[in-house]
C-alpha positions as a printed Julia matrix, in Angstrom:
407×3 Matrix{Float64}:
 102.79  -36.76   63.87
 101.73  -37.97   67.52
  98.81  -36.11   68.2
  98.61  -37.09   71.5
 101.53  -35.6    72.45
 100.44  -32.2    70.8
  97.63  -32.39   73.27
  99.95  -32.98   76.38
 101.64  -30.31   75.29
  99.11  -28.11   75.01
  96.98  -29.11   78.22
 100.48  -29.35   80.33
 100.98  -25.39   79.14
  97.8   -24.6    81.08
  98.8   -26.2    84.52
 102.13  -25.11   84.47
 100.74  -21.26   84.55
  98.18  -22.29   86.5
  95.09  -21.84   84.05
  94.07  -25.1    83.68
  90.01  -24.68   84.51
  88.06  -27.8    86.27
  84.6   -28.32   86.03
  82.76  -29.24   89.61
  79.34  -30.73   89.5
  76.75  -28.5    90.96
  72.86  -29.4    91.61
  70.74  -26.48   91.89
  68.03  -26.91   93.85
  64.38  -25.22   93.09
  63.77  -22.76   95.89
  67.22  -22.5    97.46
  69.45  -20.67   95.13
  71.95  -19.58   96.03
  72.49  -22.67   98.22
  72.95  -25.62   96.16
  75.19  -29.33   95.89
  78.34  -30.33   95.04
  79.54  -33.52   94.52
  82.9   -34.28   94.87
  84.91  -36.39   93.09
  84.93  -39.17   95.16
  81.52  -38.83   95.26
  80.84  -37.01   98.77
  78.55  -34.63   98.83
  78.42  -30.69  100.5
  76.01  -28.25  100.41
  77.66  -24.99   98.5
  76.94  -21.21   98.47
  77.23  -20.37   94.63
  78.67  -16.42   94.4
  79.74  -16.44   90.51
  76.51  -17.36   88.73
  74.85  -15.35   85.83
  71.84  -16.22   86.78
  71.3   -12.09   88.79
  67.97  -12.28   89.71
  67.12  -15.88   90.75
  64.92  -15.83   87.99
  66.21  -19.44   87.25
  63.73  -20.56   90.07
  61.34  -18.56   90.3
  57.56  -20.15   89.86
  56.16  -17.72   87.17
  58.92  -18.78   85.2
  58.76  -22.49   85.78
  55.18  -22.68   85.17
  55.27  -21.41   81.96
  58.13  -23.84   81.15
  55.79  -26.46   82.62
  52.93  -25.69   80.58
  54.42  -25.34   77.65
  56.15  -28.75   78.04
  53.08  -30.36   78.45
  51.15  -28.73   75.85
  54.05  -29.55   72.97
  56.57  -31.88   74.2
  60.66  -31.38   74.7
  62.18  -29.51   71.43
  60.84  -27.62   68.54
  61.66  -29.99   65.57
  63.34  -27.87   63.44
  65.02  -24.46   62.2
  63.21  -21.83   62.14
  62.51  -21.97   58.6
  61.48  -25.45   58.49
  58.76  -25.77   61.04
  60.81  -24.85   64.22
  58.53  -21.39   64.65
  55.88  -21.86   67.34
  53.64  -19.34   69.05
  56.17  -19.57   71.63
  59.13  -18.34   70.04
  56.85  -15.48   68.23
  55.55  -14.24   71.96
  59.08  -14.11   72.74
  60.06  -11.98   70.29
  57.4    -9.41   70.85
  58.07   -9.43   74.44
  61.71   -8.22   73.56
  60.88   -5.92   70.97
  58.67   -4.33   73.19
  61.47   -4.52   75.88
  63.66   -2.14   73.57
  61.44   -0.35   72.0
  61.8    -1.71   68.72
  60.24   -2.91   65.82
  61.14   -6.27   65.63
  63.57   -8.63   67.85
  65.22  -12.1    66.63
  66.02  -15.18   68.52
  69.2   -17.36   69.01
  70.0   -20.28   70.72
  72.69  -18.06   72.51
  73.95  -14.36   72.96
  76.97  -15.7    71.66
  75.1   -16.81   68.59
  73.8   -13.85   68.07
  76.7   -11.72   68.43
  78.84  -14.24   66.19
  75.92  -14.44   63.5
  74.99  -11.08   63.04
  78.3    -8.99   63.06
  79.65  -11.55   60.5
  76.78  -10.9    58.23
  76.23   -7.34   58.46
  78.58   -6.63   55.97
  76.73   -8.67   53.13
  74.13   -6.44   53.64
  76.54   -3.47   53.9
  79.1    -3.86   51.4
  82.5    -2.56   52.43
  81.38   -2.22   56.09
  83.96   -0.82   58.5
  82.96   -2.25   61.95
  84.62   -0.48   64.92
  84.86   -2.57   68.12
  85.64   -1.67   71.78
  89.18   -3.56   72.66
  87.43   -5.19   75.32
  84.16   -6.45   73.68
  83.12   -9.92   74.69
  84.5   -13.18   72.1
  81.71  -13.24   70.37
  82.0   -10.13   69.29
  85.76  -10.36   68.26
  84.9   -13.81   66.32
  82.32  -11.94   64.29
  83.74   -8.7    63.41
  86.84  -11.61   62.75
  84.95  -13.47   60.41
  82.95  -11.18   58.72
  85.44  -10.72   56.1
  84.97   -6.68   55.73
  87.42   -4.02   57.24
  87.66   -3.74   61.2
  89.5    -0.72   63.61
  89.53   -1.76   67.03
  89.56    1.65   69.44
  91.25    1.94   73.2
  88.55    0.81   76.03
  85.9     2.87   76.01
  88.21    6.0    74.4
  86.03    8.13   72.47
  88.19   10.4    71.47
  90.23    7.36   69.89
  87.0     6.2    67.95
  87.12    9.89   66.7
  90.28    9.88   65.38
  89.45    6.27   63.44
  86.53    6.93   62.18
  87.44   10.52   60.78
  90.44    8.8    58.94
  88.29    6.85   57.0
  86.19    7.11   54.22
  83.07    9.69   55.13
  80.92    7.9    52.2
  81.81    4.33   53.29
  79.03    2.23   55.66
  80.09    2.54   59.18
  79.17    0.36   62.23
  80.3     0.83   66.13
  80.14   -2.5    68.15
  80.25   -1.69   71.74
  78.74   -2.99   75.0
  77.02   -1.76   78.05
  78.46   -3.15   80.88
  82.11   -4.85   80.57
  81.68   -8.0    82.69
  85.24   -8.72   83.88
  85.67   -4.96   85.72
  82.29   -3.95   86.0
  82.09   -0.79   84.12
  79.94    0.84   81.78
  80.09    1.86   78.53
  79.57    5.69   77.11
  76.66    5.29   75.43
  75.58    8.75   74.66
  78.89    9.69   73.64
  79.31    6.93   71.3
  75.85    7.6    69.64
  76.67   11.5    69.33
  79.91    9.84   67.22
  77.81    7.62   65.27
  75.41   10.81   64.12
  78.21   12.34   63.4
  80.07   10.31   61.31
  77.01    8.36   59.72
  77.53    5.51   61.3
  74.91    2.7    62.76
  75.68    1.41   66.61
  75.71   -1.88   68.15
  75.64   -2.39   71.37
  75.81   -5.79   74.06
  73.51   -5.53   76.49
  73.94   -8.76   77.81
  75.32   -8.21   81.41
  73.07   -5.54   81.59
  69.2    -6.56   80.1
  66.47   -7.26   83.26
  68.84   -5.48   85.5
  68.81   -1.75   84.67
  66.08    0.42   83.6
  62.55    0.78   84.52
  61.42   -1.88   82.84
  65.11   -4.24   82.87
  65.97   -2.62   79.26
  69.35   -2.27   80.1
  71.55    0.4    80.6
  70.58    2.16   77.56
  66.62    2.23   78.64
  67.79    3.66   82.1
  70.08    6.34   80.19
  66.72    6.82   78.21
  68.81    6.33   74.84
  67.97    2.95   73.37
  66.01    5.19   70.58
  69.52    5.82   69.5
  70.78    2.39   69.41
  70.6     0.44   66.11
  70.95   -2.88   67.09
  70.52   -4.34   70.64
  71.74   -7.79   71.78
  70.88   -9.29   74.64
  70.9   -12.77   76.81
  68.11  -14.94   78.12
  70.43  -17.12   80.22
  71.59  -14.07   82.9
  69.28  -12.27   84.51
  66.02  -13.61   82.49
  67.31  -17.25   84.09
  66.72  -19.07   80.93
  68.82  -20.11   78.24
  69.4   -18.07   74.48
  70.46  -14.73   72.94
  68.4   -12.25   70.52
  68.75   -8.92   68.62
  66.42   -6.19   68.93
  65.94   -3.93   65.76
  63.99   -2.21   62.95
  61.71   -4.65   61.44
  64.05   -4.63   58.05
  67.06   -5.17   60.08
  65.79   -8.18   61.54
  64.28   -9.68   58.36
  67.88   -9.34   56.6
  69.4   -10.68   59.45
  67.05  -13.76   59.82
  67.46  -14.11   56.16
  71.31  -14.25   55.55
  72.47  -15.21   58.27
  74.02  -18.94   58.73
  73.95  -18.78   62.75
  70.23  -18.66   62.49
  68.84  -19.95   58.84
  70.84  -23.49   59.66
  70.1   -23.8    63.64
  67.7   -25.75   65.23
  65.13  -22.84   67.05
  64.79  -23.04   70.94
  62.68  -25.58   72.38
  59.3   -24.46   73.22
  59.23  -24.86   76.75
  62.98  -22.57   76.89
  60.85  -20.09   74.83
  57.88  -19.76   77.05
  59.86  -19.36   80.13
  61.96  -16.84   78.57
  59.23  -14.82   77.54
  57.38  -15.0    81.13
  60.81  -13.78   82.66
  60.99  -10.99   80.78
  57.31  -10.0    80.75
  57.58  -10.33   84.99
  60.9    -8.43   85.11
  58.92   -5.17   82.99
  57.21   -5.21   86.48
  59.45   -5.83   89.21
  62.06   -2.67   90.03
  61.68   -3.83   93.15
  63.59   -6.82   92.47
  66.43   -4.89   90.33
  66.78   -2.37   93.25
  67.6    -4.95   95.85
  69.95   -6.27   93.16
  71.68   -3.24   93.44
  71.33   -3.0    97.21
  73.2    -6.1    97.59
  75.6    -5.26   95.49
  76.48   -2.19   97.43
  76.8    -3.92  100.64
  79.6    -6.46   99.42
  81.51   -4.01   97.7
  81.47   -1.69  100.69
  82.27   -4.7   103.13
  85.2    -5.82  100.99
  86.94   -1.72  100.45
  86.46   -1.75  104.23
  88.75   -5.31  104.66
  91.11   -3.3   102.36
  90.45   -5.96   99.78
  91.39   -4.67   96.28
  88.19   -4.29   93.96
  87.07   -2.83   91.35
  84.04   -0.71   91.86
  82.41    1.09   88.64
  79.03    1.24   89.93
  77.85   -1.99   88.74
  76.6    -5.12   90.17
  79.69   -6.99   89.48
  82.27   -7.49   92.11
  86.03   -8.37   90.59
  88.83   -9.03   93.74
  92.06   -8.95   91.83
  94.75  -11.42   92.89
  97.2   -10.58   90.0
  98.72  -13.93   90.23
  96.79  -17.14   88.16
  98.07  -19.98   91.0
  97.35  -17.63   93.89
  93.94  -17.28   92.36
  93.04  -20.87   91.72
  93.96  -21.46   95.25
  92.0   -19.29   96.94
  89.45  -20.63   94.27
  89.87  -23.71   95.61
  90.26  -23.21   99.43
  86.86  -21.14   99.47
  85.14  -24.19   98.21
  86.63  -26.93  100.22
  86.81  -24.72  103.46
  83.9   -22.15  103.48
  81.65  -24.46  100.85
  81.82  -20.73   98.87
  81.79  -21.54   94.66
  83.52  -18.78   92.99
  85.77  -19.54   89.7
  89.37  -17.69   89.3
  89.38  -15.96   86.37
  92.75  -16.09   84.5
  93.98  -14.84   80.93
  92.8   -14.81   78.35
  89.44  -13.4    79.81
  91.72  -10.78   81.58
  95.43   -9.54   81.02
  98.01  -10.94   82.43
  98.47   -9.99   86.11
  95.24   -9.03   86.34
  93.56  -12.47   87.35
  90.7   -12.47   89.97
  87.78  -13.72   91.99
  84.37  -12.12   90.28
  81.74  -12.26   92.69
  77.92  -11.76   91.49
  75.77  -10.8    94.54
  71.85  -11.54   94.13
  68.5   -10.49   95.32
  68.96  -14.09   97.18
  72.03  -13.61   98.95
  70.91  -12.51  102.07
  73.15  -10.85  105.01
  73.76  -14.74  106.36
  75.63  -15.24  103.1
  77.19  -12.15  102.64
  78.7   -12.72  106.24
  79.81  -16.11  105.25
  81.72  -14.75  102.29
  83.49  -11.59  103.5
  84.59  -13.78  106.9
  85.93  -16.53  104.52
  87.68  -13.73  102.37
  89.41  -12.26  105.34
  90.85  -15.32  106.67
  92.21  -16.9   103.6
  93.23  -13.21  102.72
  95.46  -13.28  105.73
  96.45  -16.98  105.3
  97.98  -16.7   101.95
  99.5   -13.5   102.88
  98.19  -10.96   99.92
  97.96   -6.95   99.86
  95.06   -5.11  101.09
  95.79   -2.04   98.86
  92.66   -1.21   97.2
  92.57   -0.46   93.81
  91.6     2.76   92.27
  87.63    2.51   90.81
């Protein structure tokens, strides 16, 4: 067998569609986000304007944030020395917790050293503690979700996009006595939409069922207090199991689930993803925590979000640029075409020093590939000029439709 060649193979597939994906080197730079470096591969150096990061708020810089990081670093060093079990639990990672729980309104809330983690880890063990759990999951629910309803072993119905009245007609052709679970999320990251919360909790009364719901895209951006969608729609009472991200819009890094106090406790007790990983490090911890605890108290911050949002999405529809607009704060430009896409990729960074990945299948269908733009608090009207200028131009240059799609 010549490996090697398998691996040509399999790497050539990619740049013959045009999905091969690069990595450039970017240095942020405390205080200037979303203006940071990049550092070519020869080297050479240009200062960048970075419009696809996760990071919603700026949070990432911000000095209550970094302080806490700070002082926590000094106070107990780089990482936490263990797994939770075995002496990786600090004060820090217990704070954290409570901050969340309290974020959601529940009992109890359990920490990962991702969202992915967390996703992955607790859908795959849920049905230990639920034997002959049926777990039905949104089409369009984010990889980690897929791997662990994959992997968990028990019986899975995936349901159209959002189609309640398709979740309906799966879960009333199943078993009324047998343990049900609905995994859905809040916001859908590659269009921008929302999920129908309300509607999917009325099914899960009425069929018995418990709901899970991904609040990553979503958690320090919407609600009073940055609960997510589910705290703004005033139903996360209804919601069984929350997960959420540290590493978007709290500007950290790690994942957690936010449930009853039993729910957590089985979780943190059978599940691999968490009994057999090393916990956060301290200093990640604190600075989580005195994100979130800041974001409880700063609409102000989530409503200029929104604002800015807003403006690029009604500044592209009136270039006749196609988006998709859901009402979110994410911005998708669809190319339809994975070489097209990488170019204008590219162009925008070596012409306009503007950072924004294509995004190609498999994160979206086929002909469906795109430019996903995540305005900010800190992109100011300097940088949203920049951008929609650039768009036009290389719009024009590379000769593409202006026929907006249909939101």
């Amino acid at each position: 067998m010549d490996y090697t060649a398998k691996l040509d193979a399999a790497l050539g597939r990619l740049h013959d569609e045009g999905r091969y994906r690069t990595f450039i080197d970017i240095e942020r730079v405390k205080g200037q986000f979303p203006h940071a470096v990049w550092t070519r591969p020869d080297g050479t150096q240009r200062d960048i304007t970075v419009w696809c990061g996760n990071d919603y708020l700026g949070m990432g810089q911000h000095p209550v944030v970094l302080a806490a990081m700070h002082e926590a670093i000094d106070a107990t060093g780089a990482g936490s020395g263990g797994t939770r079990n075995i002496s990786g639990t600090t004060v820090y990672h217990k704070r954290l917790e409570a901050e969340l729980a309290d974020l959601h309104g529940k009992e109890a809330a359990l920490l990962f050293t991702s969202a992915y983690v967390a996703n992955d880890a607790t859908l795959s063990t849920l049905p230990k503690l639920f034997p002959g759990l049926i777990i039905y999951s949104d089409e369009l629910n984010h990889a980690s979700m897929i791997e662990g309803v994959r992997r968990n072993g028990g019986a899975k119905r995936i349901f159209r996009h959002n189609d309640v009245a398709h979740l309906r007609e799966l879960l009333a052709a199943d078993d009324p006595d047998a343990p049900k679970l609905i995994a859905f999320e809040s916001v859908y990251s590659m269009d921008g939409d929302f999920g129908p919360i309300e509607e999917i909790c009325d099914l899960a009364d009425e069929f018995g069922a418990l709901t899970y719901l991904d609040e990553v895209h979503a958690v320090g951006m919407y609600g009073p207090r940055g609960g997510g969608v589910a705290e703004r729609d005033r139903l996360m009472h209804r919601v069984d199991i929350i997960n959420g991200t540290l590493a978007k819009a709290f500007g950290v890094m790690g994942g957690y689930i936010a449930a009853s106090a039993k729910m957590c406790d089985a979780i943190r007790s059978y599940a691999p993803g968490f009994i057999f990983t090393s916990s956060l490090p301290p200093a990640v911890a604190a600075g989580a925590a005195a994100s979130v605890a800041f974001l409880k108290r700063a609409p102000e911050l989530r409503e200029r979000h929104q604002t800015q949002a807003r403006i690029l999405k009604t500044r592209f529809k009136a270039m006749g640029l196609p988006i998709i607009d859901h009402g979110t704060h994410i911005v998708p430009v669809i190319v339809g075409d994975p070489k097209h896409t990488k170019i204008l990729s590219d162009m925008l960074l070596e012409h306009y020093g503007i950072y924004v990945q294509p995004i190609n299948f498999p994160t979206v269908p086929r002909g469906t590939e795109r430019l996903r733009f995540t305005p900010s608090p800190v992109h100011g009207p300097k940088e949203i000029d920049g951008l929609v200028r650039a768009m036009d131009a290389l719009w024009s240059h590379c000769a593409l439709n202006r026929a907006e799609l249909a939101g």
